[in-house]
Backbone as CSV, one residue per row, in Angstrom:
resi,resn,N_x,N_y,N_z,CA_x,CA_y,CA_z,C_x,C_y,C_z
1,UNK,-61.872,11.239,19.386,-61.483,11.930,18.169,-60.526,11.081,17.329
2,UNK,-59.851,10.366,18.019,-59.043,9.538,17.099,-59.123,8.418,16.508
3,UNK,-60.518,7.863,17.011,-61.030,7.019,16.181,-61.546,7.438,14.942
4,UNK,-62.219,8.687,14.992,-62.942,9.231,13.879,-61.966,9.266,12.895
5,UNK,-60.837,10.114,13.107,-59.691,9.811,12.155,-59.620,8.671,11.701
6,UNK,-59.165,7.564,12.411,-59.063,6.303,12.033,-60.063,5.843,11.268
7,UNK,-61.299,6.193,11.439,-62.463,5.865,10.363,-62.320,6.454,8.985
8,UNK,-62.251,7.653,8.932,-62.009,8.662,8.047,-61.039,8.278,7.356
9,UNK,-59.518,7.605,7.581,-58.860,7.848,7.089,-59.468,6.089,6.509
10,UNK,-59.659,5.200,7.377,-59.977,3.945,6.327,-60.964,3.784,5.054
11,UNK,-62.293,4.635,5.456,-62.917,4.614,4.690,-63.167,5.456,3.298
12,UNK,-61.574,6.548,3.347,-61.301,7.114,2.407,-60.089,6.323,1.888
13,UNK,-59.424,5.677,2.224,-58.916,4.367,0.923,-59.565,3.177,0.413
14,UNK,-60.561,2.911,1.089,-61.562,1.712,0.446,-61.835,2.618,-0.632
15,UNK,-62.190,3.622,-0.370,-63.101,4.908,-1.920,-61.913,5.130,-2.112
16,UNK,-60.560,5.202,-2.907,-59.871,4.850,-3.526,-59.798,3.674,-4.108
17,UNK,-59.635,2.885,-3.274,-59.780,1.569,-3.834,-60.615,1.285,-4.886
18,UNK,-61.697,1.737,-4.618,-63.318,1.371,-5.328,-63.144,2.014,-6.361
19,UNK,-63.106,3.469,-6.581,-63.007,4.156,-7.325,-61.729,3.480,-8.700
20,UNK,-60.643,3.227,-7.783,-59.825,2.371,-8.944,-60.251,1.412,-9.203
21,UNK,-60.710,0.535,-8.919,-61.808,-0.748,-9.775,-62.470,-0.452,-10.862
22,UNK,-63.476,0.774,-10.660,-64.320,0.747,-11.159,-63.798,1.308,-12.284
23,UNK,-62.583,2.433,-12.328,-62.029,3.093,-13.610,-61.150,1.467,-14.223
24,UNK,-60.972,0.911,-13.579,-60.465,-0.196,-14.556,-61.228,-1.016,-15.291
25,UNK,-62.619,-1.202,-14.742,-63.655,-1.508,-15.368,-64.599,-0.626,-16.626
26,UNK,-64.176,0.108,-16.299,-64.788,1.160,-17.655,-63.731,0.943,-18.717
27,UNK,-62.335,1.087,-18.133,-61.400,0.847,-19.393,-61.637,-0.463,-20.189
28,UNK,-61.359,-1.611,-19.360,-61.855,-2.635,-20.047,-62.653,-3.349,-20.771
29,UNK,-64.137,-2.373,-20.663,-65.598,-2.475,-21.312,-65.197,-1.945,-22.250
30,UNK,-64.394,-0.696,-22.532,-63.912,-0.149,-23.717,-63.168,-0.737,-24.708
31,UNK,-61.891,-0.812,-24.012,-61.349,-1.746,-24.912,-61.886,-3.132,-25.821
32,UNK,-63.085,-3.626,-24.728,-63.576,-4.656,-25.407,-64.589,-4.358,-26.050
33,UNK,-65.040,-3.396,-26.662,-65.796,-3.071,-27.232,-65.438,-2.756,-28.660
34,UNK,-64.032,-2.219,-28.492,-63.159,-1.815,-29.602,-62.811,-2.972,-30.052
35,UNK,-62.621,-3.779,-29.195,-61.761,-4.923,-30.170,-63.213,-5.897,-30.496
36,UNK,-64.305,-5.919,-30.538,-64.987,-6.423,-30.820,-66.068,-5.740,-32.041
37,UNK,-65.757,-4.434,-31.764,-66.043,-4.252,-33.396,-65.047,-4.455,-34.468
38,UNK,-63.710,-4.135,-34.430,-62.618,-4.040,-35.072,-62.881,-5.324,-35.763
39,UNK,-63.287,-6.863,-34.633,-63.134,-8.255,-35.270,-64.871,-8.247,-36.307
40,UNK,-65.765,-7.704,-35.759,-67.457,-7.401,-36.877,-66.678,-6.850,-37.853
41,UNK,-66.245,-5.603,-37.866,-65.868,-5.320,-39.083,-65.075,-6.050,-40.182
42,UNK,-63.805,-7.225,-39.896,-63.243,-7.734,-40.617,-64.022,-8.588,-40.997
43,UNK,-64.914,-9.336,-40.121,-65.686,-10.173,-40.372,-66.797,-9.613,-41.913
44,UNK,-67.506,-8.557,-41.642,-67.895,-8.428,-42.464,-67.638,-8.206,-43.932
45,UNK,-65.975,-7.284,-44.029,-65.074,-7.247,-44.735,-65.063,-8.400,-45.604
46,UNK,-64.575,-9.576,-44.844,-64.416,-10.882,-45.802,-65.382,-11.740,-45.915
47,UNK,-66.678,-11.335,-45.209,-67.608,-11.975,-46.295,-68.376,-11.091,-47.463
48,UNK,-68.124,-10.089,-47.510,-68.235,-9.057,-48.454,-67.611,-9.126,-49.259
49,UNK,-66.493,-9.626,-49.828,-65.283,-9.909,-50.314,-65.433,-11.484,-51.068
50,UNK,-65.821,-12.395,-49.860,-66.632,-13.761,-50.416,-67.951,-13.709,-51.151
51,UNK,-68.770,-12.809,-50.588,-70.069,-12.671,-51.562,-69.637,-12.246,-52.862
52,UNK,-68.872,-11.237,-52.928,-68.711,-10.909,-54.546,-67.897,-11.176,-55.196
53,UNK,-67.086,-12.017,-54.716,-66.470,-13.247,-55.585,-67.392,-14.201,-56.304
54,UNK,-68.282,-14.745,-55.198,-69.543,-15.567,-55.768,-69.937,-15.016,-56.883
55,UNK,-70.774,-13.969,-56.387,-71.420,-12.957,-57.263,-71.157,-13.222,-58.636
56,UNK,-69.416,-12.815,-58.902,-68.560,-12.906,-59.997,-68.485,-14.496,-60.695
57,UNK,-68.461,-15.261,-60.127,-68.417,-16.036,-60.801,-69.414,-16.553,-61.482
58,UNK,-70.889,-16.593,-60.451,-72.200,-16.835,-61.181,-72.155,-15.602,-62.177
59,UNK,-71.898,-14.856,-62.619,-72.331,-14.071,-63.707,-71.241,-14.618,-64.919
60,UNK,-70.459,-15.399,-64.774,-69.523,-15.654,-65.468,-69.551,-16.904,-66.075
61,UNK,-70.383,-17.699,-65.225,-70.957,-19.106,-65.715,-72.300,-19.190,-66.365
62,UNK,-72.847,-17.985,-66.467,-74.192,-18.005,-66.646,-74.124,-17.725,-68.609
């Protein structure tokens, strides 16, 4: 019987363990997901910003 414990009780902190990995891994897919649109969006921002500057000027030289 007291091995079983001893099993029980190890193989219910590995599944802690695991379980905390894996929630740190979801956080981090998140976060990087966020910060990787946040940087598309600026990106697109300033070439949106560069296109119609262009834009502006060819209509201005024309």
């Amino acid at each position: 019987m007291t091995n079983l414990i001893l099993f029980v009780n190890a193989f219910l902190s590995y599944l802690l363990i695991f379980v905390l990995i894996i929630a740190l891994v979801i956080v981090a897919c998140i976060i990087g997901v966020k910060w990787r649109k946040s940087k598309d969006a600026k990106a697109a921002l300033a070439t949106g910003v560069q296109e119609q500057a262009e834009t502006v000027e060819d209509n201005t030289t024309v």
